[in-house]
C-alpha positions as CSV (number, residue, x, y, z in Angstrom):
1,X,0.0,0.0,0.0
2,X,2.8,2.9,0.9
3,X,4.5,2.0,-2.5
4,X,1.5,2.7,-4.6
5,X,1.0,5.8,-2.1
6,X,4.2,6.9,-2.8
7,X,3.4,6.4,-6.8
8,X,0.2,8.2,-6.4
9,X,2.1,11.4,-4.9
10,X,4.7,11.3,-7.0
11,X,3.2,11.8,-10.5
12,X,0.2,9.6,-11.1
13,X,-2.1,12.6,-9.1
14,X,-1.2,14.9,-11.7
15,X,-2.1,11.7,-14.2
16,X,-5.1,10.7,-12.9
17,X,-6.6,14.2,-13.0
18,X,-6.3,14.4,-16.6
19,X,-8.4,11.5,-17.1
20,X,-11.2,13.1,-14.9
21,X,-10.6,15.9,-17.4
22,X,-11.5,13.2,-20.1
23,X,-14.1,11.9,-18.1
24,X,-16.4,15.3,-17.3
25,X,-15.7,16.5,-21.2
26,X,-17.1,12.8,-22.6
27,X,-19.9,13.0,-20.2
28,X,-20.7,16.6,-21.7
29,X,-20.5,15.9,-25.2
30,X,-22.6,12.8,-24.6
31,X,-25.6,14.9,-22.9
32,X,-24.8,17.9,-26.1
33,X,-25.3,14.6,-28.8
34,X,-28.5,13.1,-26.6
35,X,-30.2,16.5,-26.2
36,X,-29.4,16.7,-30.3
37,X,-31.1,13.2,-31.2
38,X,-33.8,14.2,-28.9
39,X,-34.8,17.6,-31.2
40,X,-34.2,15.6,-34.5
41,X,-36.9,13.4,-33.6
42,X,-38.9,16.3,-31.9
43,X,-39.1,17.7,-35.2
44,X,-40.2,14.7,-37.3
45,X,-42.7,14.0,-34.3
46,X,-44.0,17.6,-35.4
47,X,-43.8,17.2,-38.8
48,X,-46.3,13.9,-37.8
49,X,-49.0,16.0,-35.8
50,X,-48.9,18.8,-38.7
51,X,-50.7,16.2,-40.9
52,X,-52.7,14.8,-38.3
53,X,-56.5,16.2,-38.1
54,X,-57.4,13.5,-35.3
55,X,-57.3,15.2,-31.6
56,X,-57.3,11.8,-30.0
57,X,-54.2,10.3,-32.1
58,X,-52.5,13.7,-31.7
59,X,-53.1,13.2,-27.5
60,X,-52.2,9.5,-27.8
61,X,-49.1,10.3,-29.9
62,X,-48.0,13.2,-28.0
63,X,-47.8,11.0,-24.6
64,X,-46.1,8.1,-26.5
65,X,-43.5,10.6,-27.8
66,X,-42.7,11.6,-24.4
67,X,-42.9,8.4,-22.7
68,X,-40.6,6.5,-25.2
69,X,-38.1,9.4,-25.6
70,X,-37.5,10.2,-22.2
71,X,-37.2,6.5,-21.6
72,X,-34.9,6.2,-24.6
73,X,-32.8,9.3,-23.6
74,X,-32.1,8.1,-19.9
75,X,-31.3,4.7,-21.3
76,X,-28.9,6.0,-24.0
77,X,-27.2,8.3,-21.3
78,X,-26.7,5.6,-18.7
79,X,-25.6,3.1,-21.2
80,X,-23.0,6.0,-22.9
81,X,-21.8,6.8,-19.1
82,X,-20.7,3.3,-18.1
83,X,-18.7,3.1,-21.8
84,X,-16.9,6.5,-20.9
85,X,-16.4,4.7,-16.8
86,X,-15.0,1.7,-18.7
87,X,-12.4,3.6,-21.0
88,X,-11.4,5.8,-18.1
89,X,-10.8,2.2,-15.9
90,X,-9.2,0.7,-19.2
91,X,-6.4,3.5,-19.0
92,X,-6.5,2.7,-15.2
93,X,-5.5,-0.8,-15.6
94,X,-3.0,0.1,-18.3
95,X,-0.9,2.4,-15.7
96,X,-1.3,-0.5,-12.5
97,X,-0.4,-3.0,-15.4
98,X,3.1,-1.2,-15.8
99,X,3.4,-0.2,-12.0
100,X,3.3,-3.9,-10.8
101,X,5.3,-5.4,-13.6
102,X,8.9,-4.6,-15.0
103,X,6.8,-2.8,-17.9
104,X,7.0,-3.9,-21.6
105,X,3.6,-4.0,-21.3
106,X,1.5,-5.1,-24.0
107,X,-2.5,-5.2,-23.5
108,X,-5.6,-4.7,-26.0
109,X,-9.0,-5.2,-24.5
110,X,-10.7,-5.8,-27.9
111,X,-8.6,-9.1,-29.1
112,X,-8.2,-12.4,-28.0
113,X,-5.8,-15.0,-26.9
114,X,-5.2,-17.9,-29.8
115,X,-7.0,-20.7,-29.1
116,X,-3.8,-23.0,-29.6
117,X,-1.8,-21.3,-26.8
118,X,-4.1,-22.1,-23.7
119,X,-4.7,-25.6,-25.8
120,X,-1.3,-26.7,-25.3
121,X,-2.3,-26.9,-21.6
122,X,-4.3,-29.6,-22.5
123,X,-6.8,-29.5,-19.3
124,X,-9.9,-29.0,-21.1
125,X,-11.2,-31.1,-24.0
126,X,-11.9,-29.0,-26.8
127,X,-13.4,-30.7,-29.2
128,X,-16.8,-29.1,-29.5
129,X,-16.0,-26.3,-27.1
130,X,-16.6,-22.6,-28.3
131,X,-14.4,-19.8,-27.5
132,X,-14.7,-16.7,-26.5
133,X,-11.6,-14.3,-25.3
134,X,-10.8,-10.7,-24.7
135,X,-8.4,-8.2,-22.7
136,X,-5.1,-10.1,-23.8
137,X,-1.8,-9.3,-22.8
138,X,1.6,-9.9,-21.7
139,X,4.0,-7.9,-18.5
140,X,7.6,-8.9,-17.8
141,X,8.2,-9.6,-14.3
142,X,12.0,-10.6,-13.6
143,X,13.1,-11.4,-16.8
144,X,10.1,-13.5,-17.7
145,X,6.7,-12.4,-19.2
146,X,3.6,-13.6,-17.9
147,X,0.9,-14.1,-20.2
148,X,-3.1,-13.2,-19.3
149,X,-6.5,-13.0,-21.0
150,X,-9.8,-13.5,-20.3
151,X,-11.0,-16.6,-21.7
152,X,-14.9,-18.2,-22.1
153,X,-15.5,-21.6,-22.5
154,X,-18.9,-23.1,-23.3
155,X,-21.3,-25.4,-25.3
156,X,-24.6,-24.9,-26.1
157,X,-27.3,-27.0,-25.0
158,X,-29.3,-28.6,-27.4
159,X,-32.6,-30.1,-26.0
160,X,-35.7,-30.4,-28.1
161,X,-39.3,-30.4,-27.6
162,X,-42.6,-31.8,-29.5
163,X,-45.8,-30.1,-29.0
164,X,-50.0,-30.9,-30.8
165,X,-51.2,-27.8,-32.5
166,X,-54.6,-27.2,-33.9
167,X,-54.3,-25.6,-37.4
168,X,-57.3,-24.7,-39.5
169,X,-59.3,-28.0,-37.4
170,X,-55.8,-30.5,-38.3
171,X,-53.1,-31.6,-35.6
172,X,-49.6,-30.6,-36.3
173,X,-46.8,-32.2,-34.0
174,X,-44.2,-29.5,-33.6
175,X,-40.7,-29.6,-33.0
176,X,-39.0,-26.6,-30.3
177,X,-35.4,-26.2,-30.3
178,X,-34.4,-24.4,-27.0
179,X,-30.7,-23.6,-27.5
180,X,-28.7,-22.8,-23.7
181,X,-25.5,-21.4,-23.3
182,X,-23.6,-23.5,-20.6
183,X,-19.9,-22.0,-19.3
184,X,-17.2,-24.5,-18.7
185,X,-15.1,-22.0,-18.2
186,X,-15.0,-18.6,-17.8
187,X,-12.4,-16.8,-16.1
188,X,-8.9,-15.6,-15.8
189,X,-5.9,-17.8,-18.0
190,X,-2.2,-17.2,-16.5
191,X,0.8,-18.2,-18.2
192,X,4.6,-18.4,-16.5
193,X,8.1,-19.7,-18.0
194,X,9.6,-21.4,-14.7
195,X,12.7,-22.0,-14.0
196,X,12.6,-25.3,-12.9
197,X,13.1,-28.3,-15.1
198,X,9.7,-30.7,-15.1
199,X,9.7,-34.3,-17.2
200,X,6.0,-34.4,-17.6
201,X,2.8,-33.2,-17.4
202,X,0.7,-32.9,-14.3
203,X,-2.6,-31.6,-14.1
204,X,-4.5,-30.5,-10.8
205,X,-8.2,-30.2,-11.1
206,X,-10.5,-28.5,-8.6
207,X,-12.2,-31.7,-5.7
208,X,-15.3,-29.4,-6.6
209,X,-16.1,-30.4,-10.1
210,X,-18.8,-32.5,-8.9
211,X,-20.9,-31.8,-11.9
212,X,-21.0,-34.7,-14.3
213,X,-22.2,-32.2,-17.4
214,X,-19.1,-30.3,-16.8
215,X,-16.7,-33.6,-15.9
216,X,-16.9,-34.4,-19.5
217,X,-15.1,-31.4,-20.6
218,X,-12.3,-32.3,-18.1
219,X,-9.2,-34.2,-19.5
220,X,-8.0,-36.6,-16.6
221,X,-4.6,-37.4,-17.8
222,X,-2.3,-40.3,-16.4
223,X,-3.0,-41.9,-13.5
224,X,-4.4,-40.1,-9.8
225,X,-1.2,-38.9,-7.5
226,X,-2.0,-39.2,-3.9
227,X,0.1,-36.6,-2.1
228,X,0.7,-35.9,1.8
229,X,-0.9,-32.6,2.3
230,X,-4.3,-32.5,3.8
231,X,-5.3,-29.0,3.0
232,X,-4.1,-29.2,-0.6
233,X,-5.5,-33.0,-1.2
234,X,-9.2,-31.8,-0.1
235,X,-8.7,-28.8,-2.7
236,X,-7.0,-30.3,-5.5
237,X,-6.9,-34.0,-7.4
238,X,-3.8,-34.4,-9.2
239,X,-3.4,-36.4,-12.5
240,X,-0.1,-36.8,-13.8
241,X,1.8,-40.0,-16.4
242,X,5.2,-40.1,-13.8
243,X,4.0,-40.3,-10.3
244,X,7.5,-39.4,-9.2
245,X,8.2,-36.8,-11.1
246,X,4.8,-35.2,-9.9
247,X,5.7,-35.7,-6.2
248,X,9.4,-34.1,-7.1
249,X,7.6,-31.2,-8.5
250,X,4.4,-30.6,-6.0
251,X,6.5,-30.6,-2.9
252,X,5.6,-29.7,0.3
253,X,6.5,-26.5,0.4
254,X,5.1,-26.0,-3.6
255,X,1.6,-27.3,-1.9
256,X,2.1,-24.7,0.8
257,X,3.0,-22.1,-1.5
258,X,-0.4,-23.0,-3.7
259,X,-2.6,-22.9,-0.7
260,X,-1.3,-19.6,0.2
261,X,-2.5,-18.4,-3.1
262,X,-5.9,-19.9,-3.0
263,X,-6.2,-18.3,0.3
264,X,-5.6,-15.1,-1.3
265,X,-7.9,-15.8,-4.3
266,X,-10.4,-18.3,-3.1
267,X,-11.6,-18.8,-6.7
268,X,-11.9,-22.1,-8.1
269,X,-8.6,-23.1,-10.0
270,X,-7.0,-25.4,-12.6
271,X,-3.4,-25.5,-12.6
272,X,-1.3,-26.9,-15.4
273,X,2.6,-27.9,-15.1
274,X,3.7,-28.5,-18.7
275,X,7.1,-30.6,-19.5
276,X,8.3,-27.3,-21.3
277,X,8.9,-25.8,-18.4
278,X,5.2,-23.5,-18.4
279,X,2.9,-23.2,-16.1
280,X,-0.6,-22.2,-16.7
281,X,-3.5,-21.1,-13.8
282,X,-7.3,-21.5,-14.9
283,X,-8.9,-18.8,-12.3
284,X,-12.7,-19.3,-12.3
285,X,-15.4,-16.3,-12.4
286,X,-11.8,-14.2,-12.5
287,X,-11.9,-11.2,-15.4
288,X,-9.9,-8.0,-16.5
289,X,-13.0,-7.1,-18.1
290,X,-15.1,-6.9,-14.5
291,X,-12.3,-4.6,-13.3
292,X,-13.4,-1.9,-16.2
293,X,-16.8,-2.3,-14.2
294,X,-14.7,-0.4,-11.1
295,X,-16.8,2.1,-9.4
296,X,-15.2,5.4,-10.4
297,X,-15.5,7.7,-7.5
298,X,-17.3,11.2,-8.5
299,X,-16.1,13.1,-4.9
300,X,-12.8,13.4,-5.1
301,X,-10.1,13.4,-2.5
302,X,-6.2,12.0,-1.7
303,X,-7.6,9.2,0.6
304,X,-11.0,8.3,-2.0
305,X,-8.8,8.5,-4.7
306,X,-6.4,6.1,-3.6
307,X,-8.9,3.4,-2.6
308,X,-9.9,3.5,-5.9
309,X,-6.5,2.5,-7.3
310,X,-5.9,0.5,-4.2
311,X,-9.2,-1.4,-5.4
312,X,-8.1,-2.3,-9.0
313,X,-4.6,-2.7,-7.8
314,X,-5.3,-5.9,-5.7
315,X,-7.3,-7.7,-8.7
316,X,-4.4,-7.1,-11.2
317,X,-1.5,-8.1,-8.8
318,X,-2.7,-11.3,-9.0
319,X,-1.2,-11.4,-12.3
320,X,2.8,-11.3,-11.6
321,X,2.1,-12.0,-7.4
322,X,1.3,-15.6,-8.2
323,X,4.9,-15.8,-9.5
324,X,6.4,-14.5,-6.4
325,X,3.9,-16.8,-4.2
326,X,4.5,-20.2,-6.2
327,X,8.2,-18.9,-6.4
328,X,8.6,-20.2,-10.1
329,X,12.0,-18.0,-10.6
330,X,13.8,-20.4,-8.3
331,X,15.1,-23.7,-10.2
332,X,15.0,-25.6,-7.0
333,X,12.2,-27.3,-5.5
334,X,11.9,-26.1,-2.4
């Protein structure tokens, strides 16, 4: 907290007041263009009357016209204010991107991860999966880059339905497809280069996944490791093709070091060690893109102000802290 203090105070005060420059001028020119559209369409709602000669359609038009526009005015100003909150918390995130990492930052909130990169983790089975990612991006953090992006993975539901209907005195039998969006995953995807040397693959899958529908999706790869740990065993079931190997790699102090980190994000995880020396963390219901959703204080003070950043700051240090928590820069397993 007294670093990002000492940040704030030091030149990201002067920083963040431009933005709520930004912020008020967007906010005015969004009311100007609303108050604009609202005239245009006063006009052709005059132009209507003009040719009108009945007095009840002119009354029953006149109140639609100013039920539906003020409805579509507020609607169209709350919807354009949340856009200008979530550009403002975009350039946020941008800044506390670069303030926790060693910079080279490299972040676009409009494309998405390639498929193939978070498939080469292999946890999920994609064969009739559909994907959906955004807010991609890559830090360095002590001489290695962590990779990030939101990622959505679902199916859609197929179930169908047969129903009698009466037509013209004749029965019809017809078929309802109801199409349902089901998430297998939707959350946060983290990728590290470790330093350590691993032989295979091992694969830790939440003791939650209870769900048979979602099981399915699940690859279960190699044989089940029993390991010592309590705490971690209850959490996590481990799947890996070299049991030793697996044990060499989730040592004690590795199993501490990932129950520390699920005790600072409690979120459901999957967590992939790769035989190339990568490591990859699923974070469930985890997103960049519900940061931009940040609650932008309007009064403004020192202290206010740096709750805000405070806020966003502890859901993006997630990002480079895991490395320091699973301590993935030391080649040793310990």
């Amino acid at each position: 907290m007294k670093k990002l203090i000492d940040f704030y105070y030091s030149d990201y005060k002067k920083v963040l007041n431009d933005y709520y420059i930004d912020l008020i001028g967007n906010k005015f020119f969004l009311i100007i263009k609303s108050f604009l559209l609202f005239f245009l369409v006063d006009i052709v709602f005059n132009i209507i009357l003009v040719f009108s000669y009945s007095f009840k359609f002119k009354f029953l038009l006149f109140l639609f016209f100013n039920v539906f526009i003020v409805f579509l005015f507020f609607l169209r100003i709350r919807k354009g204010i949340k856009k200008i909150y979530r550009i403002m918390n975009e350039s946020v995130i941008k800044d506390m991107l670069n303030f926790i990492s060693d910079g080279n930052v490299v972040y676009n909130d409009c494309y998405q991860i390639k498929e193939n990169v978070f498939k080469t983790m292999d946890i999920f089975n994609y064969n009739n999966l559909n994907y959906r990612g955004s807010n991609v991006g890559s830090v360095s953090y002590k001489d290695h880059f962590v990779l990030f992006s939101d990622v959505n993975l679902f199916v859609y539901d197929v179930s169908f339905k047969h129903e009698f209907v009466n037509i013209a005195g004749k029965n019809y039998i017809r078929k309802i497809i109801k199409k349902n969006k089901k998430d297998i995953f939707k959350g946060l995807y983290l990728e590290f280069s470790m330093c350590k040397k691993i032989n295979s693959n091992i694969y830790l899958v939440p003791n939650n996944v209870n769900d048979r529908f979602l099981s399915q999706y699940i690859n279960y790869h190699g044989d089940r490791v029993l390991l010592e740990d309590i705490k971690f065993s209850k959490r996590y079931s481990v799947y890996s093709s070299d049991q030793v190997d697996a044990r060499y790699v989730l040592s004690i102090d590795m199993m501490d070091r990932i129950n520390r980190l699920d005790s600072i994000v409690e979120n459901k995880k999957y967590i992939v060690f790769k035989n190339n020396s990568t490591m990859g963390i699923f974070i469930c219901d985890y997103t960049i893109d519900s940061i931009k959703d940040s609650v932008i204080p309007i009064k403004r003070n020192d202290e206010i102000e740096i709750n805000y950043l405070n806020s966003i700051y502890d859901k993006l240090n997630i990002i480079v802290s895991s490395y320091d928590i699973l301590n993935l820069d030391n080649d040793l397993y310990i």
